[in-house]
C-alpha positions, 0 to 999 in steps of 0.5 A: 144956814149961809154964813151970810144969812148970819149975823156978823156984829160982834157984840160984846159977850155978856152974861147975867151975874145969876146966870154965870154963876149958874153957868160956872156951878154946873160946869164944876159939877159935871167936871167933878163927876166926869173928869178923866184922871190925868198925872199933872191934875193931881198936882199944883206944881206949876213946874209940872203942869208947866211941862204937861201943858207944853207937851200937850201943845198939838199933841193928844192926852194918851200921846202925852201921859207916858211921856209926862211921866218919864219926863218928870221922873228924870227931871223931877225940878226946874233945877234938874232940868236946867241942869240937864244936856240938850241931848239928853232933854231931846231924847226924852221928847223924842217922839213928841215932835216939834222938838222946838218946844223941848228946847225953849223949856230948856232955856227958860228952866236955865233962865228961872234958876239964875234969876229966880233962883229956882223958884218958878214965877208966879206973875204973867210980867215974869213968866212974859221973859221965858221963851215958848209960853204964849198967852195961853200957856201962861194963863194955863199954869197961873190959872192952875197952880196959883188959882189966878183969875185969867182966861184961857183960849185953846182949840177946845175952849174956841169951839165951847165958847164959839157955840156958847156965845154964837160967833158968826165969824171965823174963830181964827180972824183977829176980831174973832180971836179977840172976841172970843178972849173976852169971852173966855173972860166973861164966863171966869167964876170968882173962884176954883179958876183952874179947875174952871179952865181945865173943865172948859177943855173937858168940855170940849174934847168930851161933849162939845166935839167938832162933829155930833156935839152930845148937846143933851149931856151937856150942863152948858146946854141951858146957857148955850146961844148956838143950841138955842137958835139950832146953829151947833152944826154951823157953828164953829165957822172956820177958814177953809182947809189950806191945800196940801203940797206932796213932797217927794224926798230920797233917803240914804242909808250910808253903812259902813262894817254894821254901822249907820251913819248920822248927822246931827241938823245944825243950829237955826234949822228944822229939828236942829240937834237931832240926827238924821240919814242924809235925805233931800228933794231930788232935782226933777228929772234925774234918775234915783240912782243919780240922786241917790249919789248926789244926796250922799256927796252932798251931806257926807261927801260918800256914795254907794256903788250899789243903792238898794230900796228898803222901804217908805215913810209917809211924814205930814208937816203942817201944808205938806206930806211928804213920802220919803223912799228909803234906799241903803247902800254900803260904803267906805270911809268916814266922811265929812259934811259941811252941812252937819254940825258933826257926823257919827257912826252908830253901831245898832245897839247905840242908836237909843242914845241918839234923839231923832224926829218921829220920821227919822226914827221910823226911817233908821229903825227900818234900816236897823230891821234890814241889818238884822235881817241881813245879819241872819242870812 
């Protein structure tokens, strides 16, 4: 059906009071059956789930669960954390990417223990002054931990609610957005709120999928408007897809008697703290071997006399994918940069100690692989 063949008055969603607490009983119940067991839902600490629902963010749950477990594990309370040295807090995200959301929890644990004294916040005003907990983050860990009665709206629950109520239009738009809020407040039972949410997740990762939705397993299936009026398959409308720009990136691999040398990004820049092999964008039209020279010059004030290729890295980041070509190269001297914050050379058993983005890891363990392999020769 053409989006223009559909309704597109927003009403405001509204259910029956016998038919919600229908809705929210056969919700629980399937949740109780069907639940997969996950480490922060054996928990109401909201330090944890606080941790488990920022490291989900754009993540999946099999990504996460291990992470979750070693991160706790070494910063078991906001103290520890708040405690902790940014590196060490980066290298256990490290892998995790959008290192951003490591560093904002770092600051808000430092936040909780001077003025809260440790104890994390059980209001929304509170919780409103910690940096990285957007609306949803905050009525996640409320919802869950204290059993406040707040909605929640994440790419799972947009989907479920979308179907359930028949939004007609772009669940991204601002009308949309704010419809399907009020949605997500519409179907809130009066108790069991956190388990409630965690279920409208459930449902949308396991039965309300993006593509063939299991409609006749579902327990919404009786209450669901888009089932009713055979519109699950058009449902839910969203923006067209943004175009993807490819990006063509060199790396060096600058060594010097086996050891690499990194540099760590500076403030203010993508995955700031971390460290890296000095890569840019070369000029259009120049030769490798000519940006190869450059690049080095330019963030380590070092070149190779000889570059050698080692390999590619394929990174996608939001509207662009980059492929990052991997060349190596032996130098001397120690070198300096006006671009990182500092320079290090990292012996191969050392590089552990360094935390660095998903890309930069695949990239310097594909170097250390070649030092090996040379080292046997």
């Amino acid at each position: 059906m053409a989006k223009d063949k559909l309704e597109t008055i927003l009403p405001k969603p509204s259910l029956l009071p016998a038919s919600k607490k229908l809705l929210g009983k056969a919700l629980l119940i399937w949740f109780g059956e069907r639940k997969r067991d996950l480490p922060w839902r054996k928990t109401r600490d909201p330090f944890a789930i606080w941790v488990s629902e920022i490291m989900l963010q754009q993540t999946q749950v099999a990504t996460v669960i291990p992470y979750f477990e070693r991160f706790l594990k070494t910063f078991p309370t906001i103290e520890a954390l708040a405690s902790a040295d940014e590196q060490e807090v980066l290298s256990h995200w490290q892998g995790l990417g959008y290192y951003r959301r490591a560093r904002h929890m770092h600051q808000a644990a430092k936040i909780i223990v001077s003025d809260f004294g440790g104890a994390f916040p059980a209001n929304i005003d509170d919780l409103s002054i910690l940096p990285g907990l957007g609306r949803y983050t905050r009525n996640a860990i409320l919802s869950q931990a204290f059993d406040a009665r707040l909605p929640i709206l994440e790419a799972n629950t947009k989907r479920v609610l979308a179907r359930l109520f028949a939004l007609v239009q772009d669940i991204d738009s601002s009308a949309g957005n704010k419809f399907l809020w009020e949605a997500a407040e519409e179907v809130l039972p009066e108790s069991d709120i956190g388990a409630f949410n965690q279920a409208m997740m459930e449902l949308g990762s396991l039965v309300c999928t993006v593509t063939h939705p299991k409609c006749g397993s579902c327990p919404l299936s009786p209450f669901c408007i888009a089932k009713r009026s055979d519109l699950v398959s058009e449902l839910p409308i969203k923006k067209k897809k943004v175009v993807v720009t490819q990006v063509r990136e060199l790396a060096t691999v600058l060594v010097n008697r086996k050891k690499i040398l990194l540099g760590k990004r500076p403030a203010g820049q993508r995955w700031a703290g971390l460290w890296e092999v000095p890569h840019d964008t070369p000029c259009e039209g120049d030769p490798e071997a000519k940006a190869l020279g450059i690049i080095s010059r330019k963030f380590a004030s070092l070149v190779s006399k000889k570059f050698h290729e080692i390999g590619e890295v394929v990174h996608p980041v939001t509207r662009f994918k980059i492929t990052v070509k991997v060349f190596m190269g032996e130098v001397s001297g120690k070198g300096s940069s006006d671009y990182y914050e500092e320079l290090a050379w990292v012996g191969l058993s050392e590089m552990e100690k360094y935390p660095k983005s998903s890309p930069q890891s695949k990239i310097i363990a594909m170097a250390v692989k070649a030092l090996e392999l040379k080292k046997e020769v």
